[in-house]
N, C-alpha and C positions, 0 to 999 in steps of 0.2 A: 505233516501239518501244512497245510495249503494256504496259506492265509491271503494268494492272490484272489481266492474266489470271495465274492461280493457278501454282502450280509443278505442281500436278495436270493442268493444261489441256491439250488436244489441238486441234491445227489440220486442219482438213478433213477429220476421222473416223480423221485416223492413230493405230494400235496401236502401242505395244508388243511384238514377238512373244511373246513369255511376260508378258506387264501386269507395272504396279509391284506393290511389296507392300501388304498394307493399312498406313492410316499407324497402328490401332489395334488390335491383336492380343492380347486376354487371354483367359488359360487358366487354369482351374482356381485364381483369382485370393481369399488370404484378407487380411484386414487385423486380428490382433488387439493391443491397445492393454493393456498389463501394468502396472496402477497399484502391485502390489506388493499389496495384499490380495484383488485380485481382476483376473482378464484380460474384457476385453471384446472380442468378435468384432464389429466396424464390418461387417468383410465378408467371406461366408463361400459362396466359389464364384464369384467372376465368369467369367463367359464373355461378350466381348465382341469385335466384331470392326465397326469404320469402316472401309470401304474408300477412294478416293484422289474427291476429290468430292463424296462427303458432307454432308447437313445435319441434324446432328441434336442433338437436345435431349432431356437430362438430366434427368427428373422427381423426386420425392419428397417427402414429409412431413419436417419436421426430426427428427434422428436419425436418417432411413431410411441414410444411408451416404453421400450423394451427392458432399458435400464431402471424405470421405475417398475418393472414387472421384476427384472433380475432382485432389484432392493428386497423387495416384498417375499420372493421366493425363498432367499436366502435370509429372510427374518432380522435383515436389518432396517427393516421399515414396514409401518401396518397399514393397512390401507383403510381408508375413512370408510367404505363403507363395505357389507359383502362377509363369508365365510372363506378361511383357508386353514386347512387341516394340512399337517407335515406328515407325514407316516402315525394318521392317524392321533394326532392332536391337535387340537384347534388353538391356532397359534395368532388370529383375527386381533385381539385384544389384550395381547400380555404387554407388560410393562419394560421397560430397557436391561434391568437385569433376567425378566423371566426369556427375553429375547436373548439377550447372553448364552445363556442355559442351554436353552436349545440349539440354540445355533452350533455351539460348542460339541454338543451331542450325534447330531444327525447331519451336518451340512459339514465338508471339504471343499473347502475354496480352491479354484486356480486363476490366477488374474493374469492378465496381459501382461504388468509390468513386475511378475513374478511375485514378487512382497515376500524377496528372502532378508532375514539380516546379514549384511554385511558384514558386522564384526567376528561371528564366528562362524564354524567351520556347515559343511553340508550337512552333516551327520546333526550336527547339534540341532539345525532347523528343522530337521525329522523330526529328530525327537521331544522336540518344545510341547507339543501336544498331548503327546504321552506324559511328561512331567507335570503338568497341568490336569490330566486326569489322572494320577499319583497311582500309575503301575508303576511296578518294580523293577529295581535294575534292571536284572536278568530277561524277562521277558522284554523290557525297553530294548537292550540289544538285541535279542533276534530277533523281533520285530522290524527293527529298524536296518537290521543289516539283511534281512529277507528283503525289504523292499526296496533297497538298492541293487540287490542283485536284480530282482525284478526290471526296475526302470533300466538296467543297464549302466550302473554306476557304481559297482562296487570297488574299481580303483580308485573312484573321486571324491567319494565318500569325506574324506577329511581336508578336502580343499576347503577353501574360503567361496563364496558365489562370484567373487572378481576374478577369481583364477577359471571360470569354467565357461562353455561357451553361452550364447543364450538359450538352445536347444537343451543342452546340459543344467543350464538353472532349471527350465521348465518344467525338465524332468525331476527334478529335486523338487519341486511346485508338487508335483503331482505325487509322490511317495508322500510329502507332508502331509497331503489332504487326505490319502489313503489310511492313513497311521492308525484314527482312532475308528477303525472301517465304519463309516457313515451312514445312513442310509442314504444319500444323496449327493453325489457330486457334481458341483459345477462352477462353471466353465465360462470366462468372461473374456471373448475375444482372445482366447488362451494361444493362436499363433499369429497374434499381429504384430507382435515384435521379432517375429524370427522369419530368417529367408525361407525359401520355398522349401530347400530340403531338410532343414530342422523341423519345418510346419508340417510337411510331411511323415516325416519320424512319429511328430509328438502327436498326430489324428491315428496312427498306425497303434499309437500304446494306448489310445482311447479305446478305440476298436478291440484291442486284448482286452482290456478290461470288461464293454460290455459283453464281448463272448464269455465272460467268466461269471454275472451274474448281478455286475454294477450298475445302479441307477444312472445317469447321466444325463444333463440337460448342457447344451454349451449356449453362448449368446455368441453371434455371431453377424460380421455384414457381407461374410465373403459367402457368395454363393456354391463353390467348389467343396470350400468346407463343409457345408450343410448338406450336400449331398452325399458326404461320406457318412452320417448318421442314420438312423431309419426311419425316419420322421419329422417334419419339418413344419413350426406352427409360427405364421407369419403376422404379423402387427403393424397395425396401422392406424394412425387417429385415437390410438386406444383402447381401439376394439379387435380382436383377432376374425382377420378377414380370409385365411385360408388356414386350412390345418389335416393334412394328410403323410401318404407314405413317402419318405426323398425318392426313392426308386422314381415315382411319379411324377417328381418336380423337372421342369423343363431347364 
């Protein structure tokens, strides 16, 4: 049982005969924000399209939109105007709990400032999601002790997140997002709180994952970072003004 490999993954080159859908699908995508003396346009035209495998990273200047783009991606905010389909659902016009739902379903959060609880152990924060989708003991624990061993944490496993380094929460970030295998993971400035060689490590177990089959989008402002992806789509004003291979970015 491999359960490192993605929900995207394919074994020995088999198809789909019609492929899956993209897990990210925006059309004609606006986001304006109505303070009541004045509306502001965040974002005015997305067209964006991740397909199942994907590694790619979210560029811009602060104010470029990017965080209102992240909001939306991750369906914790709908955009005023425009279509966006999740792996294949149109997710444009659901309501807070239908946003729930899905989010809960298809999206693995990793945040910058990790968002473990502190009162209990690593292991538990794994497995909060799985209790929440009401699998079974049994498979809750190999599940969860598979993806420890994975991130490289199966000594730590029963620490508290205060006892472990930042690198070490992060990676417990990243096994929790994996847990209910998503179709989408991502990634919000996920080494801005850690030095250069935890940041390193933890773009290293990015990298593992999308050779295994993971969708992944990260938000990011560090240049270096985003060239370790393979794909880099940059924002600005709102509107995305470059969008190609990182190989290619200067």
């Amino acid at each position: 049982m491999n359960l490192f490999v993605g929900r995207n993954g394919r074994k020995n080159g088999a198809e789909e005969p019609s492929g899956p859908p993209p897990i990210i699908a925006m059309s004609g995508l606006r986001k304006v924000y109505d303070t009541g003396a004045i509306q502001v346009e965040a974002l005015r035209g997305i067209d964006l399209v991740v397909e199942p495998r994907e590694f790619v990273a979210i560029v811009g200047p602060s104010g470029s939109g990017k965080s209102t783009l992240l909001n939306i991606v991750g369906c914790l905010d709908v955009p005023s105007e425009g279509s966006y389909r999740l792996d294949g659902e149109e997710v444009a016009r659901l309501d807070v709990d239908e946003l729930a739902d899905i989010r809960n379903r298809k999206v693995g959060f990793v945040f910058q400032s990790f968002n473990l609880l502190p009162q209990i152990s690593a292991y538990e924060n794994v497995e909060m999601p799985l209790l929440f989708k009401g699998t079974g003991s049994r498979e809750r624990r190999e599940r969860v002790e598979w993806l420890f061993e994975q991130v490289g944490l199966a000594d730590r496993m029963h620490h508290k997140p205060t006892e472990l380094s930042g690198g070490q929460m992060q990676r417990v970030a990243i096994a929790r997002a994996l847990a209910c295998d998503p179709a989408l993971i991502l990634a919000d400035e996920p080494t801005g709180n850690l030095d250069t060689g935890s940041g390193q490590d933890v773009m290293s177990l990015f990298e593992q994952l999308a050779e295994k089959g993971n969708t992944l989008v990260l938000i990011t402002h560090d240049a270096a970072i985003a060239r370790r992806t393979r794909r880099i789509v940059r924002i600005q004003d709102g509107v995305i003004v470059a969008d190609g291979p990182a190989s290619a970015a200067a």
